[in-house]
N, C-alpha and C positions, 0 to 999 in steps of 0.2 A: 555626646553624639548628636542629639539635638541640635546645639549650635552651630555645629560643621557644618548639620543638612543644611541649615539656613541660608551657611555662607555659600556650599555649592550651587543651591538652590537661586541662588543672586550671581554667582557666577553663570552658570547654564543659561539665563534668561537675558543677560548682555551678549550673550556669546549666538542667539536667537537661535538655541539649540531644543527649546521647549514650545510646541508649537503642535496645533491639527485639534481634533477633533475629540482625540483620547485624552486633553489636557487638562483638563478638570478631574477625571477615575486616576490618572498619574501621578496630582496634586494630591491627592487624599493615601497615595501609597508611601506617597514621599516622605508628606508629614508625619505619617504614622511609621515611620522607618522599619519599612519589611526592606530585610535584606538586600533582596532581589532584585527589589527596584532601585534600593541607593547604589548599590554597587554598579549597576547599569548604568544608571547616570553618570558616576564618578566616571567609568573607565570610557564613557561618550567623553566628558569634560578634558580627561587627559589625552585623547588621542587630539583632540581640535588644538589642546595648547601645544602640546611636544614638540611646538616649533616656536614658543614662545608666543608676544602679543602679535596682534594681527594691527599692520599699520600700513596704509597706502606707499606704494612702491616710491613714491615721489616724496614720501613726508618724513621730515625730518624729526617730528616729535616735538616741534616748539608750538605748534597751537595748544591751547589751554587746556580746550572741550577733548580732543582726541590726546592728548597728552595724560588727562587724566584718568580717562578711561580705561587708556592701556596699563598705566600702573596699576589702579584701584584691580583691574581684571585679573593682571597676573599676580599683584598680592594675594587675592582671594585666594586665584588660582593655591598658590604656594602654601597659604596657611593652610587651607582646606585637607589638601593630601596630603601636609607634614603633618597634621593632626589626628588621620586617618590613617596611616603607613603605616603606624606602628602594631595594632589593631587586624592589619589585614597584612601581612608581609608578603602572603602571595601573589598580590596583587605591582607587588616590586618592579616586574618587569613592563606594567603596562605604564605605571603611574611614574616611575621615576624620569623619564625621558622628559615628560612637563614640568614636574617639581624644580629638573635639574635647569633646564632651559628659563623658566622663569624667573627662579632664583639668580641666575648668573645673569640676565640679561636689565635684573634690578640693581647689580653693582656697575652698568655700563654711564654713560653721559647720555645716550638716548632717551633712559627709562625717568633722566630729568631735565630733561632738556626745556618742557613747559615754561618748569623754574627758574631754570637757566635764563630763558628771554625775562620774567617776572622782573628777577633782580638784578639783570646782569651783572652775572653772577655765578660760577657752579658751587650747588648748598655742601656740598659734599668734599669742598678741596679748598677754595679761597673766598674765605668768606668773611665782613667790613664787619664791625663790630656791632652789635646791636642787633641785627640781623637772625632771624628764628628760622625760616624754610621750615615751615613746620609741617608742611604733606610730607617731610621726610620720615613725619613717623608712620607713615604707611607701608613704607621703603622696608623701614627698620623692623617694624614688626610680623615680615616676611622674613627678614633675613634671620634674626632670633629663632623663627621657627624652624627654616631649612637646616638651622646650625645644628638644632637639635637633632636631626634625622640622618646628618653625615656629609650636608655640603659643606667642606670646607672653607672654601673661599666665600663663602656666603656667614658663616661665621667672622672671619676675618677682616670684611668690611663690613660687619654689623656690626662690631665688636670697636671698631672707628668711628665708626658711626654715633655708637651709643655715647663716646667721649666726647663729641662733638657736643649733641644733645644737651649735656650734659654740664656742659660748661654754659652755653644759648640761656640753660632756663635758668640759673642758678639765681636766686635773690630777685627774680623779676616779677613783675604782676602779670597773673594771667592774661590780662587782655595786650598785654606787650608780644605775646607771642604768638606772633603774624604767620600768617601763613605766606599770601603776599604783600608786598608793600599797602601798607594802611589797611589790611582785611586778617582779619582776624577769625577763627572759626573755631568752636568748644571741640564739635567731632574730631577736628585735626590732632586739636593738642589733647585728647585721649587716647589718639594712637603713640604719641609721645612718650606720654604716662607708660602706655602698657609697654612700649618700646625697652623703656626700663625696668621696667620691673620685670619683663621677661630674662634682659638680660642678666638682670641679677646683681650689680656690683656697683647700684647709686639707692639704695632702700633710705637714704635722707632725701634725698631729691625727690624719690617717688613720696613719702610721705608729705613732704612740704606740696606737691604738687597738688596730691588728689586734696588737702585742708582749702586751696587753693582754689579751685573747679569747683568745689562745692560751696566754696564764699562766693563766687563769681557768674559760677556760667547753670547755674540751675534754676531755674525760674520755679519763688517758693511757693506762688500760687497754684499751679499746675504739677510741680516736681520733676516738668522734664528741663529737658537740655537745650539753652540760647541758642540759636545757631548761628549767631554774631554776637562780639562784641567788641564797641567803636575802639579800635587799637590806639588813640590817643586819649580817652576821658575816661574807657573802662566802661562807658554806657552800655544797658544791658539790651542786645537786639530781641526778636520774638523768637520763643522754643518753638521748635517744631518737632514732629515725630519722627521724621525720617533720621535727623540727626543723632534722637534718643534713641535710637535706636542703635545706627552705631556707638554707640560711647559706651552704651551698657555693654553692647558686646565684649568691646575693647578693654573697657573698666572693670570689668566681673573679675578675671582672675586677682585682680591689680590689690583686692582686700584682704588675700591670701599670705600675701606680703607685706604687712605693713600691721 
């Protein structure tokens, strides 16, 4: 439960849904998960997404900064309430409307289009050899979630998705697995990882992978997480926290399996 609040908690504050004067006594109800207050906030969360991301009426999704934003948001979005739905079914009719809108509008060409300009290129349908798009396991690790809760078409291109993946990572070294052209990012390919191991049906892949991450993208001075590494020498960039912080998210379940 913990973790969800966290991730809502990261969603609500992009969405600049948390705000005034009461923000500080809100923070300390949040954290400390009284009901009352999460469920509040969730069912705020789902009513702002139920129509999916928010993207200027003019934009087509290929800038980077707003391209990734809107994914990252309605991932959240999506993991968040498919992690929480089960937990609270009464809640079905406020929260499904965003779950359902998120989830399907992360198997469209917009939700990567970013990518798309990246490597011209769509990472999801024709894609040159060598070649990772690895913000797709942000994609993926939304859609694994949604599948669980009953979207099916969300299964369905997660479910491609993961074979995609899956094929990308097979025999390669971590720092080959670009996010975009020559940039390479540990956070990314932890959503990867989990992408897998959520879906269930690559447990060599996923264990080759995390042996992998943890030779590569962990800095053993510190213990946390590189949040580059140079995609052609494998040099190791500076950990930072923000980054450790997603990867553990993403990485926690991933020991379960493996």
């Amino acid at each position: 439960m913990r973790v969800l609040v966290t991730i809502v908690t990261a969603v609500v504050a992009l969405l600049g849904l948390w705000a005034g004067p009461a923000a500080d006594h809100l923070a300390d109800a949040w954290f400390a998960s009284e009901p009352a207050t999460v469920l509040r906030l969730v069912d705020q969360l789902a009513v702002a997404m139920a129509s999916g991301p928010r993207l200027r009426p003019d934009s087509t999704g290929a800038s980077r900064v707003e391209g990734e934003w809107a994914l990252v948001t309605c991932q959240m979005t999506t993991v968040a309430l498919a992690g929480l739905l089960p937990a609270h079914p009464d809640r079905e009719p406020t929260w499904r409307p965003a779950l359902h809108a998120c989830a399907t509008w992360l198997t469209t060409p917009p939700a990567r289009a970013f990518g798309t300009e990246a490597w011209d290129e769509d990472g999801m349908t024709s894609v040159s050899a060598g070649h990772m798009h690895a913000y797709l396991g942000w994609t993926n690790t939304a859609l694994q979630a949604a599948a669980r809760v009953g979207e099916t078409r969300a299964g369905a291109v997660g479910r491609a998705l993961s074979d995609q993946l899956a094929r990308r990572v097979h025999g390669r070294p971590l720092h080959a697995l670009e996010t975009y052209p020559g940039e390479t990012y540990p956070p990314d390919v932890a959503t990867v990882i989990a992408s897998l191991a959520l879906d269930g049906r690559y447990p060599h892949e996923v264990s080759s992978l995390v042996a992998r991450f943890r030779a590569e993208a962990i800095d053993p001075d510190t213990g946390l997480v590189r949040q580059t590494l140079d995609a052609r020498s494998g040099g190791p960039g500076r950990p930072r926290g923000s980054g450790t912080t997603f990867a553990a998210y993403f990485l926690a379940p991933v020991a379960e399996r493996i």
